[in-house]
N, C-alpha and C positions, 0 to 999 in steps of 0.2 A: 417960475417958482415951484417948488416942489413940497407941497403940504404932507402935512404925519398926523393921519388921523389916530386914534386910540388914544389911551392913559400911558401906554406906558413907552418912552424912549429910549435909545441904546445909544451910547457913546463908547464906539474902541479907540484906541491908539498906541501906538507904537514908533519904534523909530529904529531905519533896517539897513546896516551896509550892503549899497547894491555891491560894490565893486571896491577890489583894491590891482588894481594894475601895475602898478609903479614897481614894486615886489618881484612880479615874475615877467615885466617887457610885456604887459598885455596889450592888448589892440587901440584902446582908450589912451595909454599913454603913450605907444609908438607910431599909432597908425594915423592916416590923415583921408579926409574928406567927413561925409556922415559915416555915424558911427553909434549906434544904441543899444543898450543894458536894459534888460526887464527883469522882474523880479515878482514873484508870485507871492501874494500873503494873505495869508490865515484869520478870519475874524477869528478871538477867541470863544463866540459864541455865534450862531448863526442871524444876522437879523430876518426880517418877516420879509422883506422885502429889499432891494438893493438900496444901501444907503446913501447918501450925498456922501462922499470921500475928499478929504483935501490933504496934499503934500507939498511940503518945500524942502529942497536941500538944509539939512541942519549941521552938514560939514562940507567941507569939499577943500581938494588939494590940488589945486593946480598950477600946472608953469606958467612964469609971470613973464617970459620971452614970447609967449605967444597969446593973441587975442583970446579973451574970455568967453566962450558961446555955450547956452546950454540952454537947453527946452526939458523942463519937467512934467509931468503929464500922469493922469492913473489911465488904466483901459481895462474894459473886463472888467467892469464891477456887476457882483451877484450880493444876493445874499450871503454867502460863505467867505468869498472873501475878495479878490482884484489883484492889478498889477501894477506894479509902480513902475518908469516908465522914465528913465533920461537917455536925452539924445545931444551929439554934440556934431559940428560939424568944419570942415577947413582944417588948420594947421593948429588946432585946440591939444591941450596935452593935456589929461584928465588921467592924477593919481591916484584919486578915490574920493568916494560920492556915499556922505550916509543922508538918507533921509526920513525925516518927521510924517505923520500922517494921521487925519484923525478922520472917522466914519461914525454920522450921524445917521441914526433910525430908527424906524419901528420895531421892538422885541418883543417875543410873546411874554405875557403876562402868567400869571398861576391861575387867577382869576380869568382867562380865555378859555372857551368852550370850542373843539375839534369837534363838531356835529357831523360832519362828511368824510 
């Protein structure tokens, strides 16, 4: 479990197209075995310390000929910001993946004193 000491808490989120393939024959929709998209993003403000992060696909288009596989995931979470993170793998056909994401954590305060 991951505790948040201080007053004060930061909540971001957003919601980010990794990918549209389907459009220009990308890899995700032509290609076959493992296969993964990352995506870098930006807290709007920096937290104090790296936040608890959670994502889920909030669209996704795929072919229904072929089995559904996908692994969502963040990696690289700091203070500033992380990376969102889908993987698919086998004969999966992935048009396009937007996802949801929200980060929990410590922010500075106005009332915080920098002594060092």
């Amino acid at each position: 479990m991951k505790e948040i000491s201080g007053r004060t808490i930061g909540i971001d989120e957003g919601d980010n197209i990794l990918f549209s393939d389907f459009e220009d024959d990308g890899e995700m929709w032509t290609g076959t075995g493992p296969r993964e998209r990352r995506k870098a993003v930006q807290f709007s403000r920096p937290f104090r310390a790296p936040p608890t992060v959670f994502a889920t696909p909030s669209m996704w288009d795929m072919d229904s000929a072929a089995n559904v596989r996908a692994d969502v995931s963040t990696d690289n979470v700091t203070a500033e910001g992380f990376e969102l993170v889908f993987r698919t793998w086998g004969d999966t056909r992935v048009a396009r993946v937007r996802m949801r994401w929200m980060a929990i954590g410590p922010v500075a305060s106005e009332d915080d004193w920098d002594l060092y």
